[in-house]
N, C-alpha and C positions, 0 to 999 in steps of 0.2 A: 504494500500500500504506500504510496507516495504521501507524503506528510509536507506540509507548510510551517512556516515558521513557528505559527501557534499550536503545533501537536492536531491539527484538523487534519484527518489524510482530502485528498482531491474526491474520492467517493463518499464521504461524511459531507464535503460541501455541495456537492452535486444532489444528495440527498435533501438536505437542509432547503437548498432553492425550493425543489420539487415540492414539500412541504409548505412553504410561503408562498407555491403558486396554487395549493390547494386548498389555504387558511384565506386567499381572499376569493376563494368559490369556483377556482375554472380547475381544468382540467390539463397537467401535466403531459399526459399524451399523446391530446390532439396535435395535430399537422405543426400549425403556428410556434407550437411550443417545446414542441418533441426535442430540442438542440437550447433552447433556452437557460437550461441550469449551465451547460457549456459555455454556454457564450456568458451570461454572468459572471462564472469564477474568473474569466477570461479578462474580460473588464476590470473586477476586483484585482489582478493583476496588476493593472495600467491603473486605476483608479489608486488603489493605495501599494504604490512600488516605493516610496518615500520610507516605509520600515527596513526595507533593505540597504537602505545606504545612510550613512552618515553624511548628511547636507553640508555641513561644515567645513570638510573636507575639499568642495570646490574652491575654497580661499585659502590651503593651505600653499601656494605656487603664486607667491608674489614678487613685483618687481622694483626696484626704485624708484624713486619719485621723480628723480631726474638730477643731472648735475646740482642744478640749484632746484632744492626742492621746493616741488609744489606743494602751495600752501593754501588754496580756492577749494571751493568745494567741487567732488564728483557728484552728479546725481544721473540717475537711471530713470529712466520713469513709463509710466504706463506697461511696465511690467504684465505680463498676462496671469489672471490669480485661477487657477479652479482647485478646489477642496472640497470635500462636503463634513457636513455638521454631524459632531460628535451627540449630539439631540436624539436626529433623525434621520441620518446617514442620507440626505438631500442636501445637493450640490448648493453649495454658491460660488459665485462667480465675480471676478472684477479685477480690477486695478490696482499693482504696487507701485510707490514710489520712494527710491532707495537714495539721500544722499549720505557722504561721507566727505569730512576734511583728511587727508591722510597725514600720517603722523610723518614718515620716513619710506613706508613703501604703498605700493598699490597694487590692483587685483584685475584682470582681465574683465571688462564688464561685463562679458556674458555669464561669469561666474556668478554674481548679486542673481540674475534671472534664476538661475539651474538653484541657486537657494531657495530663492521662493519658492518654487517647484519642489524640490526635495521637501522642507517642510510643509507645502500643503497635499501632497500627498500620502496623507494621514489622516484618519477621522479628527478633527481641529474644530477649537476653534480662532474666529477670525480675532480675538484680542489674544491668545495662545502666540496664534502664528504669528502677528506683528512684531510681540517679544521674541520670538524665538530669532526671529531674523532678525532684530538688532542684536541680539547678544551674539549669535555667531559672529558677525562681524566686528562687534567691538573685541572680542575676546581673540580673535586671528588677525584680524589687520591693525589693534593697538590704537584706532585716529584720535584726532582731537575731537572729534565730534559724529554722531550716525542719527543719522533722522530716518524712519521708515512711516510712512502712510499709506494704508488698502483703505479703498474703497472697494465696496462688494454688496452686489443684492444677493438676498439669502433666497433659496427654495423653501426653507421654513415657513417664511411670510407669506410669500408668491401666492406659491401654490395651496394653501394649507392652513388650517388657522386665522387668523387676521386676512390673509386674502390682498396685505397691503403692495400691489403692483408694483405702485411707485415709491418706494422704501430705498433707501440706501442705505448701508452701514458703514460709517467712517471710525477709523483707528489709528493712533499714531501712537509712537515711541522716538522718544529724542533722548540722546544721549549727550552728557560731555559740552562744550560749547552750544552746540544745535538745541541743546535746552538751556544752558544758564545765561547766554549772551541773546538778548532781544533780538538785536539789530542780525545777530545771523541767524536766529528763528527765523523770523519775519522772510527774511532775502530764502530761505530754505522752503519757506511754506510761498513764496511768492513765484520763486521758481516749477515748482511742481503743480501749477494752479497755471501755468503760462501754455 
């Protein structure tokens, strides 16, 4: 029996679907659905492949800041967010924005993305994951400062409950200067809002 990280073999979760397609009244093995527990755990794959690696790790491969070091801020932004909620295992979705002033060295930008990524793929939540990704980066790239803000509409809402459409849910984490100095708050938050 093939076993996953959790001690589940692949035919315990294949089983389990089958059972939650039978708990909301249909039928397991009609046509439509005959392949559907497959294609789930398959998903669940891709959906939470975030347990399998250590996120942090993409920041450990950094560079100088330059002869004379850069001392302005990096930011990333519009980052693509999808997770789903530790609630109700429905998806949300949205927007990171990753600045950093760097102390003495810096990190390949697409590595900030593959963060995000690595951390929301994990049953999360969206104030979870905003920490999670500044502490990674303050704790591997050392800056003077790390500002993270997601925006994201939840499927919690959406679809379910409240019903509220047009909901957004905003979250930040500032570290270091990026939270104690106004004037590079402001330029950090004025930046990601451009």
């Amino acid at each position: 029996m093939e076993k996953t990280s959790n001690n589940a073999s692949k035919e315990e979760s294949l089983k389990a679907v089958r059972t939650l397609i039978e708990y909301i009244g249909d039928d397991p093995d009609r046509e439509g659905l005959v392949e559907t527990p497959m294609r789930v755990i398959k998903a669940f794959d891709e959906f939470y492949s975030g347990y399998k690696i250590n996120p942090q790790n993409h920041l450990k491969k950094t560079f100088s800041a330059g002869f004379e070091s850069y001392e302005e801020m990096v930011i990333v932004k519009d980052i693509t967010v999808s997770s789903h909620c530790e609630h109700h295992m429905v998806p949300f979705h949205g927007l990171a924005h990753i600045g950093y002033i760097p102390n003495d060295k810096i990190v390949g930008l697409s590595k900030l993305a593959r963060v995000v990524d690595g951390f929301a793929k994990r049953l999360q939540t969206q104030e979870t994951l905003t920490l999670q990704v500044a502490q990674a980066i303050q704790e591997e790239l050392n800056p003077v400062g790390v500002g993270v803000v997601i925006e994201a509409v939840h499927g919690c809402m959406v679809t379910r409950g409240v019903g509220s459409i047009n909901s957004k849910t905003v979250t930040s984490k500032l570290v270091g200067v990026i939270s104690d100095d106004c004037k590079i708050r402001s330029e950090f938050l004025g930046l990601i809002k451009r």
